[in-house]
C-alpha positions in Angstrom: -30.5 -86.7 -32.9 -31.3 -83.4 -34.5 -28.8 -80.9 -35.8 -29.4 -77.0 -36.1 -27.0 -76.4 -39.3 -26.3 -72.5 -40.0 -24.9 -72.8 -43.5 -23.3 -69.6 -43.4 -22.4 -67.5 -40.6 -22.4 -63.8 -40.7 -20.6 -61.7 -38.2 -23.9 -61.1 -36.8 -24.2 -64.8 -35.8 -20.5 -65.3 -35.0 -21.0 -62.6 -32.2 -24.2 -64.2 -31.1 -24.4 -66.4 -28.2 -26.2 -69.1 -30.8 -24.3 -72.3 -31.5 -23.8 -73.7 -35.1 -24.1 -77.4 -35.3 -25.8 -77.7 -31.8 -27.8 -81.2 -31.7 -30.9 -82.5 -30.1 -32.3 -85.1 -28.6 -35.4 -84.5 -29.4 -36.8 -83.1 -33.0 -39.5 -81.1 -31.4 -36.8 -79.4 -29.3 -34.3 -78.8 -32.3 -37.4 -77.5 -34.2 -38.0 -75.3 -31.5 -35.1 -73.7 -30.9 -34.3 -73.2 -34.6 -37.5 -71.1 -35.0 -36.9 -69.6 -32.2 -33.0 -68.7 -34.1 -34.8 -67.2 -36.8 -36.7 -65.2 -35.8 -34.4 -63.5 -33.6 -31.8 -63.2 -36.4 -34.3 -61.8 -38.9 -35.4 -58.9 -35.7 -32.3 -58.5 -33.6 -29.3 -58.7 -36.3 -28.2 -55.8 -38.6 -30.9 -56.2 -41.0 -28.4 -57.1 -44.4 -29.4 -60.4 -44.1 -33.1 -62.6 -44.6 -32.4 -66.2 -42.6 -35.1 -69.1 -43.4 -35.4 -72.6 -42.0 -35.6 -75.6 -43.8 -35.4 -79.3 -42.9 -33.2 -81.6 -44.6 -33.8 -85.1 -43.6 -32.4 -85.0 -39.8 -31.1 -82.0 -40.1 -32.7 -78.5 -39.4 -31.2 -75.9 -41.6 -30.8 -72.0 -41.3 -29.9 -70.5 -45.1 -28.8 -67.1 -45.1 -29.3 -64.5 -48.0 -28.8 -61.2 -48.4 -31.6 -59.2 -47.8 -32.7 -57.2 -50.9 -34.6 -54.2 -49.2 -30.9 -53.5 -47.6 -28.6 -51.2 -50.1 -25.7 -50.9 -47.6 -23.4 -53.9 -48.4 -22.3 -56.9 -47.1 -21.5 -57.5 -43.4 -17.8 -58.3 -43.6 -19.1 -62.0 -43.1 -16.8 -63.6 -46.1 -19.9 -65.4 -47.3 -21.4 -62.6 -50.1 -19.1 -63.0 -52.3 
């Protein structure tokens, strides 16, 4: 089993139809859809923060930063502080 692990979640991604922790039968499909989860959230969400994927040893995970080219603040996620 694969896990997709959103370390953080943004409003953004709390309003989103994505699911944190989701698991996976198959890697390939976990791998997948986690792409697939960044790179809608870096196009379709406000913008303040830059989402990368990383995997950590079953586990496929989605870091978020704030994104540096954005001047207008934090999201009112609870995590930029």
């Amino acid at each position: 089993m694969t896990k997709i692990n959103v370390l953080k979640e943004c409003k953004c991604f709390q309003e989103s139809d994505f699911i944190n922790n989701e698991e996976f039968d198959s890697k390939d499909e976990a791998l997948l859809k986690a792409q697939h989860m960044v790179r809608y959230m870096n196009d379709e969400f406000c913008g303040k923060h830059n989402f990368t994927l990383r995997e950590v040893g079953d586990e496929l995970q989605i870091a978020v930063d704030m994104n540096e080219t954005k001047s207008s603040g934090c999201c009112g996620g609870g995590h930029c502080s």
